[in-house]
C-alpha positions in Angstrom: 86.4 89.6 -14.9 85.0 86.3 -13.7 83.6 84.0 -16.0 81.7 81.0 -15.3 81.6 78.6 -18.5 79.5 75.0 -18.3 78.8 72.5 -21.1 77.5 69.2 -21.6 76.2 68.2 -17.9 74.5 69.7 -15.5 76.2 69.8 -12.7 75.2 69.4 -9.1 76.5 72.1 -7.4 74.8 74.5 -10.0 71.7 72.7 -9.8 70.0 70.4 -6.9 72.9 71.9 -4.3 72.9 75.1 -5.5 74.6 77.3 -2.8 73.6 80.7 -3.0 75.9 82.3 -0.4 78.6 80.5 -2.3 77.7 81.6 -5.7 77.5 85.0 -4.5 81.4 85.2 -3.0 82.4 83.9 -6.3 81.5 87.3 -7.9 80.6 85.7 -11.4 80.2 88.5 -14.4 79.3 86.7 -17.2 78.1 82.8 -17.9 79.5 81.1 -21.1 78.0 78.0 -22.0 79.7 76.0 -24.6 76.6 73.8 -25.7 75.0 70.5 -25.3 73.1 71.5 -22.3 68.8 72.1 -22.7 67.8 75.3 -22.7 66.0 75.3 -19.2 69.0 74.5 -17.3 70.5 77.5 -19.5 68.0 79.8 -18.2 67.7 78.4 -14.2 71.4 79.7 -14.5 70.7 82.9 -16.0 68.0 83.4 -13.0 70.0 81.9 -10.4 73.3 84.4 -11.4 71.4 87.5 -12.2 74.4 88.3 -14.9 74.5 88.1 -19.1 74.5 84.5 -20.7 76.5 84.2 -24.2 76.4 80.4 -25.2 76.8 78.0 -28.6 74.7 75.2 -29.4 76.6 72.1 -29.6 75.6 68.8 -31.8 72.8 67.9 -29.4 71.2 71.4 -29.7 68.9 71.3 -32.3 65.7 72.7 -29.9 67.4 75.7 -29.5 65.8 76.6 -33.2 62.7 76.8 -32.0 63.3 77.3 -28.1 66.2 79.0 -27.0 67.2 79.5 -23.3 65.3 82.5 -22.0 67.6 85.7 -20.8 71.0 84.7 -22.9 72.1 85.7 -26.1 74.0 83.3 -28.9 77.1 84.3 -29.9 77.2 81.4 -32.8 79.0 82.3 -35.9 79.4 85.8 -34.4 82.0 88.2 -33.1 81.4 90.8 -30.0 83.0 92.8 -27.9 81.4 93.1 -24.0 83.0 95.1 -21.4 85.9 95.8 -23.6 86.0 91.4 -24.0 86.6 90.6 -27.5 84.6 87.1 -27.6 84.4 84.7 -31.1 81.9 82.1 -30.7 81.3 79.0 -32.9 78.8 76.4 -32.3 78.7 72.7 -33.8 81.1 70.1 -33.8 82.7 68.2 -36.5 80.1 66.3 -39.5 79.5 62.5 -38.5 75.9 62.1 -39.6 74.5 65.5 -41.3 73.2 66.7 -38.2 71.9 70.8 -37.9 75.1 71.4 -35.9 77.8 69.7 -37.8 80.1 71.1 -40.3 83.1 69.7 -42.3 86.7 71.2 -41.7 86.1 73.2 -44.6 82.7 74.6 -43.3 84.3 75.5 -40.1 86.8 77.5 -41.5 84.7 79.6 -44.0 82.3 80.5 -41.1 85.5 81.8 -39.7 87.5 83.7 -43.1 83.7 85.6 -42.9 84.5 86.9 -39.4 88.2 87.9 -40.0 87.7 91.4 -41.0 85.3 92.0 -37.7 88.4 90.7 -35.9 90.8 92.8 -37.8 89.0 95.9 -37.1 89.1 95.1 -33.2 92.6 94.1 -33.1 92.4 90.9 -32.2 90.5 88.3 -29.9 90.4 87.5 -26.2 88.4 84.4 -25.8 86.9 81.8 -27.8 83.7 80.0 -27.0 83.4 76.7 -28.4 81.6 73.5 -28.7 84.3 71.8 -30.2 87.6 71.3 -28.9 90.5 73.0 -31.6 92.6 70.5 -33.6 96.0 70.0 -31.6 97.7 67.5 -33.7 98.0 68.5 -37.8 99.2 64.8 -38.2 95.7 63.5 -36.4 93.0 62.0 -38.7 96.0 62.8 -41.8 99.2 60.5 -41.4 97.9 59.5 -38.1 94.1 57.9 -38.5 93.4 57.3 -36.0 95.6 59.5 -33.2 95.9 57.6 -30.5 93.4 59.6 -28.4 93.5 61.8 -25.5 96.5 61.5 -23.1 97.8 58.3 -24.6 101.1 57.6 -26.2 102.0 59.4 -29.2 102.2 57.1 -32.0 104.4 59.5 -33.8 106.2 61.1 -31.0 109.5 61.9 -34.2 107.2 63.5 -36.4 104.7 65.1 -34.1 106.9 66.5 -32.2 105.0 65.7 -28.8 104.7 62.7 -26.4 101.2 62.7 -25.2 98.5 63.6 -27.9 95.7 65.3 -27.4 93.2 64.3 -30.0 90.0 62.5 -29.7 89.9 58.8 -31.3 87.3 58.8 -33.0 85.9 61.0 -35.6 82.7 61.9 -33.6 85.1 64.2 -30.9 87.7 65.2 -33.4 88.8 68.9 -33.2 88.8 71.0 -36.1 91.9 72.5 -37.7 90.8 76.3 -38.4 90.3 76.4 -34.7 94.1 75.9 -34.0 94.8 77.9 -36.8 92.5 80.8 -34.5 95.0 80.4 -32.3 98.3 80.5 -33.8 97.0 83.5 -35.5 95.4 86.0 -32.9 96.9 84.2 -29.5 93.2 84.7 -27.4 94.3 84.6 -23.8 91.8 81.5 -23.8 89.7 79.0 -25.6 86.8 77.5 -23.9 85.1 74.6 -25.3 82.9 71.5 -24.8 82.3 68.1 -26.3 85.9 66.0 -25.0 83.6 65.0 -21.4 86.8 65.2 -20.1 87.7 62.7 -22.7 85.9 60.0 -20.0 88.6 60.7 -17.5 92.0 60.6 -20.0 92.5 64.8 -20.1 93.3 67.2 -18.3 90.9 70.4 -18.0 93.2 72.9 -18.9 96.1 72.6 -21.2 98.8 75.4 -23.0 98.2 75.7 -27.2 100.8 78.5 -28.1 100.6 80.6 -25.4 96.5 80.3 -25.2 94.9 78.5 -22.1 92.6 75.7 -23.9 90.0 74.9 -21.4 87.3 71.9 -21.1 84.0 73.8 -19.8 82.9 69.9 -19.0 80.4 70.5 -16.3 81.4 74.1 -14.9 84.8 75.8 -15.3 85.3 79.2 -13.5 88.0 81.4 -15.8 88.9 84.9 -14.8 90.4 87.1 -17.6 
């Protein structure tokens, strides 16, 4: 199965140099988006690609209350299974200024403990659709505040156990912890999320969390499962 998962930017090559004959080869099954891009882009994709649209809202998304992208289906705060794909999907990013998107660590993970007994009765997950990236570091915004951002130096490197962290800086793009707790728990074959941009050039757009391929959707990501 071919996935085609964007967030935050339009891109191009989806958009003003859309290639159809291109597109078409690619043999894309389902679009993912992982939020912060307007609705209308949303559903130009959903005509363009002719295939279903599962998405999140991220913290920018707050029109998608009263105008959601035509022809896709939101998978926030929910658990499904498509085409034998077991898919979690949570929307938002971390609270920095009470926004309709924006939940505190503890937030995050009851909206998940609520969705554990959907997951237990399918065995498991395969992906995970974010907005927000998961938390890699448990030291970042605790004993380390704050980490010394995306592909920098570790400033704990004894303690953390790593050399290069992978946490945002600031509080705005932190991860959230129950999301690497998803991980360590059920192993999905891959987490997709938004939000980073790449962190502005400092990460890379796929990276390993326990076994799981963590993958930056920043602009258009193509993941086959």
């Amino acid at each position: 199965m071919r996935i085609l998962a964007v967030s935050d930017e339009i891109t191009p090559a989806l958009y003003d140099h859309f290639d159809a004959a291109r597109w078409r080869a690619a043999k894309v099954d389902l679009l993912v988006s992982c939020g912060d891009l307007s609705a209308s882009y949303l559903s130009y994709l959903v005509s363009r690609f002719d295939v279903p649209l599962f998405y999140v809202p991220g913290n920018h998304d707050e029109s998608y209350k009263q105008e959601p992208p035509e022809g896709g289906d939101s998978i926030d705060g929910k658990f499904i299974v498509w085409q034998g794909l077991r898919i979690l999907g949570l929307g938002g990013a971390p609270w920095y200024n009470d926004g309709v998107y924006q939940y505190s660590d503890s937030a995050m993970a009851r909206r998940i403990l609520c969705l554990k007994p959907r997951i237990w009765l399918a065995g498991g997950i395969d992906l995970i659709v974010t907005h927000a990236p998961p938390r890699h570091c448990p030291l970042a915004f605790g004993v380390c505040n704050p980490p010394a951002g995306v592909g920098r130096r570790c400033r704990l490197p004894e303690r953390s156990g790593r050399t290069v962290c992978q946490d945002a800086s600031d509080r705005t793009h932190r991860g959230f912890p129950a999301f690497a707790d998803l991980i360590q728990t059920y192993h999905p074959r891959a987490f997709v999320h938004g939000h980073s941009h790449l962190s502005y050039g400092t990460a890379k757009r796929v990276i390993e969390f326990d076994g799981t391929r963590v993958i930056d959707a920043h602009g258009y990501y193509l993941l086959d499962l």
